[in-house]
C-alpha positions as CSV (number, residue, x, y, z in Angstrom):
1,X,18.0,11.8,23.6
2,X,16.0,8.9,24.2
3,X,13.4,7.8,21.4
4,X,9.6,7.3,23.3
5,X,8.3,5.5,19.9
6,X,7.2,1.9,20.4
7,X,8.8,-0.7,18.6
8,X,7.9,-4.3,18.1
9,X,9.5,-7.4,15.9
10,X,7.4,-9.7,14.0
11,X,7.0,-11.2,10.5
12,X,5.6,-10.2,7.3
13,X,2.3,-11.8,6.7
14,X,1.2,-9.8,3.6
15,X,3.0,-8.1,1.0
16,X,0.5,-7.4,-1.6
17,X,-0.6,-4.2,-1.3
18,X,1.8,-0.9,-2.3
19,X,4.0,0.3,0.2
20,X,2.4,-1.7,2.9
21,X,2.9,-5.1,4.7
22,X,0.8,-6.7,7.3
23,X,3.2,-7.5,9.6
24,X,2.2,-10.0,12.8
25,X,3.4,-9.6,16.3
26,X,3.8,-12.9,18.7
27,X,4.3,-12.2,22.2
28,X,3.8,-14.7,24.9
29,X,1.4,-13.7,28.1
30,X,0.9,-15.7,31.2
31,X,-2.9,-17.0,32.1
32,X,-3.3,-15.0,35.5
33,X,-4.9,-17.8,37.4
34,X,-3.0,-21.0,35.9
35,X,0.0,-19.8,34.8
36,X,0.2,-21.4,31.7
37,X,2.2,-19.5,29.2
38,X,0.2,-18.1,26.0
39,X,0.7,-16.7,22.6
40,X,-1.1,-13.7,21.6
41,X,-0.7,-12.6,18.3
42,X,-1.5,-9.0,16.4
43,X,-1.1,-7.6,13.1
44,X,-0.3,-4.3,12.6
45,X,-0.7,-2.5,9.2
46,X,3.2,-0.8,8.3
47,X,4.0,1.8,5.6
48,X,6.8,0.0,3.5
49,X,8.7,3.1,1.2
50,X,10.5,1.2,-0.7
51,X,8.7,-1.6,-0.8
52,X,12.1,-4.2,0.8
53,X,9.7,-6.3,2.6
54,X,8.4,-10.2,1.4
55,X,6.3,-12.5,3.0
56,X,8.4,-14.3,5.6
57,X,10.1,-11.6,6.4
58,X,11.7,-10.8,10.2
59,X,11.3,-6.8,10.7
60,X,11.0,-4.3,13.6
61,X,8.1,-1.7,13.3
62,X,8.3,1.4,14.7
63,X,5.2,3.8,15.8
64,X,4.4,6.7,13.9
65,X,2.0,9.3,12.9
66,X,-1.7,8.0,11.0
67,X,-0.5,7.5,7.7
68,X,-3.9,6.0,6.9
69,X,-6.8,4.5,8.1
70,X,-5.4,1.6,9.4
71,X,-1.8,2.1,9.2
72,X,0.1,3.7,12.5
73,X,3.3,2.1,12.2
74,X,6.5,2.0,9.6
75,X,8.8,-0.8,8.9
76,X,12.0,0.3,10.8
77,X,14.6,-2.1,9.5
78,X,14.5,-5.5,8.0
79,X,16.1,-7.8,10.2
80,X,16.6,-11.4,8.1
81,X,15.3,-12.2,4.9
82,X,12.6,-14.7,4.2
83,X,14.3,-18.0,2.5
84,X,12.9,-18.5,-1.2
């Protein structure tokens, strides 16, 4: 069965609140009349369970039900760890 959730990788911004982190998302667009490559950057709100995550950390999100006002995605796996 193929999974039709989204997923993205980026890094932990925020760890301060319970069970969430502010993770940020880089991806890199081209301008559509220069070419010129750009970063665009976006923070999504994640539900962190057991509260794994630090600031620096490399994770993948994955989409999921509103868990809150701001918060529509969970922290899937934690892929390296920030270095302290």
């Amino acid at each position: 069965m193929h999974d039709r959730r989204k997923k993205r990788e980026g890094v932990v911004v925020s760890a301060r609140a319970p069970k969430t982190v502010v993770v940020q998302v880089t991806r890199l667009v081209e301008q559509p009349l220069y070419g010129k490559r750009l970063k665009r950057r976006t923070r999504f709100m994640a539900h962190d369970e057991q509260g794994r995550c630090a600031e620096g950390d490399r994770v993948v999100i994955i989409e999921s039900r509103p868990l809150s006002r701001h918060k529509r995605w969970r922290v899937s796996r934690v892929l390296a760890k920030a270095d302290a």
